[in-house]
C-alpha positions as CSV (number, residue, x, y, z in Angstrom):
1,X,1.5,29.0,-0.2
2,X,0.3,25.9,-1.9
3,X,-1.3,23.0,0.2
4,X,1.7,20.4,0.2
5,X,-0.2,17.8,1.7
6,X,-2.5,18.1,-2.1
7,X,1.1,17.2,-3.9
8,X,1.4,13.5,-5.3
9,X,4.4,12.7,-2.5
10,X,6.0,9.4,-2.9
11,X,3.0,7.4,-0.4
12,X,6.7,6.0,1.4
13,X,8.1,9.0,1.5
14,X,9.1,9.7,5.1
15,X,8.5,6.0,6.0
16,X,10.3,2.4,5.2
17,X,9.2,-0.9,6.6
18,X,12.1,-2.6,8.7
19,X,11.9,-5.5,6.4
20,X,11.3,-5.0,2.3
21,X,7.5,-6.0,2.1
22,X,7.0,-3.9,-1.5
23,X,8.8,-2.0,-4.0
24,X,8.2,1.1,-3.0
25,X,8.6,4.3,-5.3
26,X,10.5,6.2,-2.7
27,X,13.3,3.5,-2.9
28,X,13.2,3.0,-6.8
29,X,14.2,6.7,-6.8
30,X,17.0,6.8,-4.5
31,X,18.3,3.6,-6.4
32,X,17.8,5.2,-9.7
33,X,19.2,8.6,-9.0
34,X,21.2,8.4,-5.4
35,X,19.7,11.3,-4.3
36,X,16.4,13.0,-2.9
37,X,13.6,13.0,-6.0
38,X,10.7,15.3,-5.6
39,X,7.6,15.2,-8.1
40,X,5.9,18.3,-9.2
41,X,2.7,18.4,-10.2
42,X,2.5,20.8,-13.3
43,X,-1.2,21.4,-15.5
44,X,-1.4,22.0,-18.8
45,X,-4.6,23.1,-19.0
46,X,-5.6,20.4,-21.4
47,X,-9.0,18.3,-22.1
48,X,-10.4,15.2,-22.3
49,X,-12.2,13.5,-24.8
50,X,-14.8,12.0,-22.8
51,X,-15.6,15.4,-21.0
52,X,-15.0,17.9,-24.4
53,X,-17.9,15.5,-26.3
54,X,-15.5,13.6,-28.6
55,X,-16.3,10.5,-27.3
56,X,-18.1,11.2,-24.1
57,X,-19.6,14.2,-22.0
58,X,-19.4,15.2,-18.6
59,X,-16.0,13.0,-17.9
60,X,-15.4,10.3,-15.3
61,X,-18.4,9.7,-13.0
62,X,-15.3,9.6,-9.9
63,X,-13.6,12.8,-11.2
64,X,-14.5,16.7,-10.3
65,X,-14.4,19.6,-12.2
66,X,-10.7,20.1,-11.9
67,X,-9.3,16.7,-12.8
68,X,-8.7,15.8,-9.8
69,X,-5.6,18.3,-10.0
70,X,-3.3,18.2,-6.9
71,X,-4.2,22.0,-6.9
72,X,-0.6,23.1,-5.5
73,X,0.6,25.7,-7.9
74,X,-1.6,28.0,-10.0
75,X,-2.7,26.6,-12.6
76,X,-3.2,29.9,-15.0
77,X,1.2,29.8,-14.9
78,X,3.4,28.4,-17.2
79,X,4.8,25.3,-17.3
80,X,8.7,27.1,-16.3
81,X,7.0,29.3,-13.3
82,X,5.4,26.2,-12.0
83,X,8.4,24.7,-11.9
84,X,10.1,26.9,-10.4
85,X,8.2,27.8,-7.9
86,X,8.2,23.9,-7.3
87,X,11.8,23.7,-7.1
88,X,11.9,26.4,-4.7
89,X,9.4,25.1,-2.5
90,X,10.5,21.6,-2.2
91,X,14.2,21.5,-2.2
92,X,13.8,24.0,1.1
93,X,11.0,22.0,2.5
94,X,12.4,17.9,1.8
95,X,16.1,19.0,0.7
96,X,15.4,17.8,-3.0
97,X,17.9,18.0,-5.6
98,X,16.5,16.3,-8.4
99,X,12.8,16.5,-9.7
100,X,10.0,14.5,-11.7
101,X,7.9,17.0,-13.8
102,X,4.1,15.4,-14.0
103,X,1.5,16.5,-15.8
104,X,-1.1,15.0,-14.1
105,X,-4.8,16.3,-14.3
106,X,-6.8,15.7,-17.0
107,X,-5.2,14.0,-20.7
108,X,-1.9,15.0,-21.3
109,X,-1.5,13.6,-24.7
110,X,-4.8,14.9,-26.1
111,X,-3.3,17.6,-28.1
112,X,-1.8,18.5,-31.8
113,X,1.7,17.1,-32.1
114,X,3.1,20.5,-32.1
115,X,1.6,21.2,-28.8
116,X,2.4,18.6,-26.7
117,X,6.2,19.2,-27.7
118,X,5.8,22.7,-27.1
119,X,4.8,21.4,-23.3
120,X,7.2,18.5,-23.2
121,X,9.9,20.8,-24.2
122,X,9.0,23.5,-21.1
123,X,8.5,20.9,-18.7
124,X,12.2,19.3,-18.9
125,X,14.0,22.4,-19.8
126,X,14.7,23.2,-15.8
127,X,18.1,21.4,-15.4
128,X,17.2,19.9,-11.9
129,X,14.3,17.5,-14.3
130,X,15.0,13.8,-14.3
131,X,11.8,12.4,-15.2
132,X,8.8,13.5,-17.4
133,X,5.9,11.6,-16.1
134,X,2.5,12.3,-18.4
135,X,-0.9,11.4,-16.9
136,X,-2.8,10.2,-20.1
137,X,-5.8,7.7,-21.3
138,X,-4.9,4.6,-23.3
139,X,-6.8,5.8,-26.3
140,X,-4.8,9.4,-27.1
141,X,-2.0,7.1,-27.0
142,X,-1.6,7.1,-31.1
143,X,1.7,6.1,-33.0
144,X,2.1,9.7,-33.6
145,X,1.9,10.7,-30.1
146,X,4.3,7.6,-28.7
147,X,7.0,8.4,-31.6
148,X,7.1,12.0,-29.8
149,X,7.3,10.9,-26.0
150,X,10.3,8.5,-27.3
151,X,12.3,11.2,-28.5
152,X,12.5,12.7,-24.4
153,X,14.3,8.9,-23.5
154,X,17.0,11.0,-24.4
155,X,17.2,13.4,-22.3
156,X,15.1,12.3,-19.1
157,X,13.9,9.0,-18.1
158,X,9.8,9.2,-19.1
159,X,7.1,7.5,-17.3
160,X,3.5,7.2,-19.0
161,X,0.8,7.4,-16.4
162,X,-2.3,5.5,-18.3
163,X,-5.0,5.3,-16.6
164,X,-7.3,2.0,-16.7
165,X,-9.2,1.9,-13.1
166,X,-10.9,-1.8,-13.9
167,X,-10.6,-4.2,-16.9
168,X,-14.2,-4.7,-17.0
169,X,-15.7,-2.8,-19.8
170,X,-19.2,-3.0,-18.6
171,X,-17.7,-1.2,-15.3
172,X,-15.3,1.6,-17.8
173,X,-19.2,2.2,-19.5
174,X,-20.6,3.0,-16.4
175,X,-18.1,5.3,-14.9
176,X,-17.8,6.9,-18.3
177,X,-14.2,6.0,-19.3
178,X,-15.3,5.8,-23.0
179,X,-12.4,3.6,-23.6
180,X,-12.4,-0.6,-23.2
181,X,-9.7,-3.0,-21.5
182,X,-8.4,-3.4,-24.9
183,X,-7.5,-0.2,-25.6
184,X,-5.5,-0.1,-22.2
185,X,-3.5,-3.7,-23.4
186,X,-2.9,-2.4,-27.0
187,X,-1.4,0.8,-25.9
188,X,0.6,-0.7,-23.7
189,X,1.8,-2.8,-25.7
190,X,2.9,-0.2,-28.3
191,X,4.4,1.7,-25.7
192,X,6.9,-1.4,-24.5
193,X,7.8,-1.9,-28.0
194,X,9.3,1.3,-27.4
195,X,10.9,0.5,-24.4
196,X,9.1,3.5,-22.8
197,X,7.9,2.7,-18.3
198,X,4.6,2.6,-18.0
199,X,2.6,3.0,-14.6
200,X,-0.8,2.6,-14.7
201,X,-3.7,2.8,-11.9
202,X,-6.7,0.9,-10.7
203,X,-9.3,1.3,-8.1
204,X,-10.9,-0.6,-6.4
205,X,-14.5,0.1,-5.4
206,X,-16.3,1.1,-8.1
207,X,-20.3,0.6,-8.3
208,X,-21.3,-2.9,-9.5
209,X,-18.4,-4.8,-8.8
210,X,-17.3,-7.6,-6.6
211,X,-14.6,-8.9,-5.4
212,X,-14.2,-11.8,-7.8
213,X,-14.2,-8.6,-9.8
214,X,-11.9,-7.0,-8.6
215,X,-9.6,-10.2,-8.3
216,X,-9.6,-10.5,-12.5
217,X,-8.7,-7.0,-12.7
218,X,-5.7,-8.1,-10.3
219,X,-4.9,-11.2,-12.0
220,X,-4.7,-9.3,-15.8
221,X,-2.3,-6.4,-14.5
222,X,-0.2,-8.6,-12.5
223,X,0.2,-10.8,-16.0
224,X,1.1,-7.3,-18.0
225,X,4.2,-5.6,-18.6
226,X,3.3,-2.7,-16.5
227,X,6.4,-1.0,-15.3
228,X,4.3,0.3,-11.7
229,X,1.1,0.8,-10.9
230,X,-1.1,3.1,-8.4
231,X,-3.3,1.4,-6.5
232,X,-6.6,3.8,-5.5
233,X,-9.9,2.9,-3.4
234,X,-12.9,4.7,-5.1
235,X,-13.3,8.0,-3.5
236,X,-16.7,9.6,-3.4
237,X,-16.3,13.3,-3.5
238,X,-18.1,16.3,-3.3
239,X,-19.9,17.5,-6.7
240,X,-19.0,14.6,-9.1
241,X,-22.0,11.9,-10.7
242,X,-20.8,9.1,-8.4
243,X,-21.6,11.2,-5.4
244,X,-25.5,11.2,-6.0
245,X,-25.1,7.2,-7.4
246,X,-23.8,6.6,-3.4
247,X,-26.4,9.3,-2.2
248,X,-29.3,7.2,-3.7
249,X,-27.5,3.7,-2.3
250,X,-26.2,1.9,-5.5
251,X,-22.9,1.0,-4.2
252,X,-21.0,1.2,-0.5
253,X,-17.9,2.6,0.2
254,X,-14.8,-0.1,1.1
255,X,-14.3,0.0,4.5
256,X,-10.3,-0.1,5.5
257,X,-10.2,-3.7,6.8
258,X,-11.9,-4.8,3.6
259,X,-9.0,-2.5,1.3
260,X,-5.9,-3.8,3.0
261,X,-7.0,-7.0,2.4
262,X,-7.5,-6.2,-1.1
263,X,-4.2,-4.1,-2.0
264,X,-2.2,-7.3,0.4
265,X,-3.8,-9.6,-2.0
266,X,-2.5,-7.7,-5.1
267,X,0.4,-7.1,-3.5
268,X,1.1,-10.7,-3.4
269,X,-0.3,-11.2,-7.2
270,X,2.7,-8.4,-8.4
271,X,5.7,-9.2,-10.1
272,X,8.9,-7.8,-7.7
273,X,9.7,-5.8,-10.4
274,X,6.6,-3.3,-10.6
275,X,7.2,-0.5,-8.9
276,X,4.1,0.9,-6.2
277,X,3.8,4.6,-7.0
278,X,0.8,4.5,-4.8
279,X,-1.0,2.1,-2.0
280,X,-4.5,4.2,-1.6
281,X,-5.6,7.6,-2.3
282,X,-6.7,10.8,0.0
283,X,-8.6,13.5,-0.6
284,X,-7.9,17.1,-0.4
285,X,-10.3,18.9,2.3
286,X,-13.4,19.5,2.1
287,X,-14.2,17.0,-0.8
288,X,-14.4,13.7,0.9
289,X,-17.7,12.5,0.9
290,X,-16.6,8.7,1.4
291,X,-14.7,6.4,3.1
292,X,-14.0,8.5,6.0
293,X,-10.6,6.8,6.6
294,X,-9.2,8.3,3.6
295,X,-9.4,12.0,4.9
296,X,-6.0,14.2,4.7
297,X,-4.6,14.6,8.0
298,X,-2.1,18.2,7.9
299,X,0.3,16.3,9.7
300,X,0.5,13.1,7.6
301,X,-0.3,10.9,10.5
302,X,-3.7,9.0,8.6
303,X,-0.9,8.2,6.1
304,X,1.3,6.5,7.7
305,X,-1.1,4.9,9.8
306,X,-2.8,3.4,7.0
307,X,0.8,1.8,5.5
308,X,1.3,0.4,8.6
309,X,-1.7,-1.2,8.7
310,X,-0.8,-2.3,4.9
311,X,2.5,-3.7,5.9
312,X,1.4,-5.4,9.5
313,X,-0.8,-7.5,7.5
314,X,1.7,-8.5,5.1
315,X,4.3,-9.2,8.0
316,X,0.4,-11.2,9.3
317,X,0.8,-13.3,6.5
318,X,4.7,-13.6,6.5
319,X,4.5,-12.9,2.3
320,X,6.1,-9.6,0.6
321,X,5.2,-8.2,-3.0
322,X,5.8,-11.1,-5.6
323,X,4.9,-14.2,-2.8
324,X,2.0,-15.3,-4.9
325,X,3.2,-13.8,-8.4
326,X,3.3,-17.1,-11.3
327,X,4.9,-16.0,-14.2
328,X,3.2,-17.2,-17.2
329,X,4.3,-19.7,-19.2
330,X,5.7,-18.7,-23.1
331,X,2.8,-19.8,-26.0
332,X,4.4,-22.9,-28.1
């Protein structure tokens, strides 16, 4: 049996705050669709360009050998068995009905055209699908590839997950993005010109920066037209480049005071609208080299723990999502 605790859950879940603080994922889904929405993780199997030597070797200094895949389901099965198996599992164990279909690890758009609809095509063909969500890099985002993904707007609503981390380039460089901040803002531009939801993810954390750095990073999303976003602390793990960079003392993990403060501060920067997929990450067990607080606990408890921590400082404060958003003001 897979490890459920390694699936990408709704963070809120099993858990709402007494008084709306964010915009959680949990309750855009049972808005959206009036029932109980499950995601699966699926893999393709496919590459990336700054791992396969196109742009890059070796991939992201934060990411291991597997993509950081959720691991649930084997891998080696199609697309359909995952699914199913998916299905199965989850509408027993949290009474699903309907389902989101992510590919996740890896780039999911990094692939002849033919392909990718080959694995589009499999992964919405279960009837129970209501979302395609595609884990993807800003820069295999081409026309091409953005013409395809608006063609499923028919059939299920589509969510591009697109990665950016930081918009400091010198900070992308080092952890071996091989892709800049502009890359990120022009793809995501083209993709709202197609009226397609875009969630991307940052983390705080990484080596070199501050906190000043971190607050542009902030400041730059909260002005885009993301759709949602993940919000990640760096995790160090087991076997990847940034583990020996944190070995040999370049950077120090966040501790949890230091993160709540950060993701209440961003909180605060985010338009209402943008919807929080994610407040901070785990890792699965065994990996975790640092922060300790982010450790997988079988029975969820770390988890909730840490959103309560999340939302006791925002109740702290008395501000909610959006307190501190400014809208900018329309170019003359």
């Amino acid at each position: 049996m897979p490890n459920i605790e390694q699936e990408e859950i709704p963070s809120t879940i099993n858990h709402q705050p007494s008084t709306v603080l964010y915009n959680s994922l949990s309750s855009y889904l049972k808005n959206r669709f009036n029932t109980k929405v499950q995601r699966i993780t699926i893999e393709a199997n496919l590459d990336c360009p700054n791992r396969d030597g196109v742009k890059a070797f070796g991939g992201c200094t934060f990411c291991t050998a597997d993509g950081s895949s959720a691991g649930a389901f084997d891998v080696e099965d199609p697309i359909s068995k995952q699914l199913e198996d998916g299905v199965k599992l989850f509408s027993k164990r949290f009474g699903a009905t309907k389902f989101i279909a992510y590919l996740q690890s890896f780039t999911n758009t990094y692939a002849p055209i033919d392909q990718l609809k080959k694995i589009y095509d499999e992964a919405i063909a279960h009837p129970d699908i209501v979302v395609l969500a595609i884990g993807t890099r800003p820069d295999c985002l081409s026309e091409e590839v953005l013409d395809l993904i608006e063609t499923y707007k028919e059939k299920v609503e589509v969510w591009l997950d697109v990665g950016i981390q930081t918009t400091h380039n010198k900070t992308l460089d080092f952890i071996n993005r091989a892709h800049t901040e502009e890359d990120f803002f022009d793809a995501l531009h083209r993709a709202k010109q197609r009226d397609l939801m875009v969630c991307t993810h940052t983390i705080f954390g990484l080596p070199g920066e501050t906190k000043e750095m971190f607050y542009e990073t902030m400041k730059k999303l909260s002005a885009s037209k993301i759709d949602a976003i993940k919000i990640h602390q760096l995790l160090v793990l087991e076997k990847t480049k940034i583990a020996k960079q944190y070995e040999d003392g370049l950077f120090k993990a966040l501790e949890l005071d230091e993160y709540i403060e950060l993701v209440c501060d961003f909180l605060e920067m985010l338009p209402k609208h943008v919807v929080i997929h994610r407040l901070f990450a785990e890792a699965k067990p065994g990996e975790l080299i640092a922060p300790k607080w982010a450790e997988q606990d079988s029975g969820r408890r770390n988890k909730q723990q840490i959103l309560r921590k999340i939302e006791a400082e925002l109740s702290r404060r008395g501000t909610r999502q959006g307190s501190k958003f400014k809208p900018q003001r329309p170019e003359a």
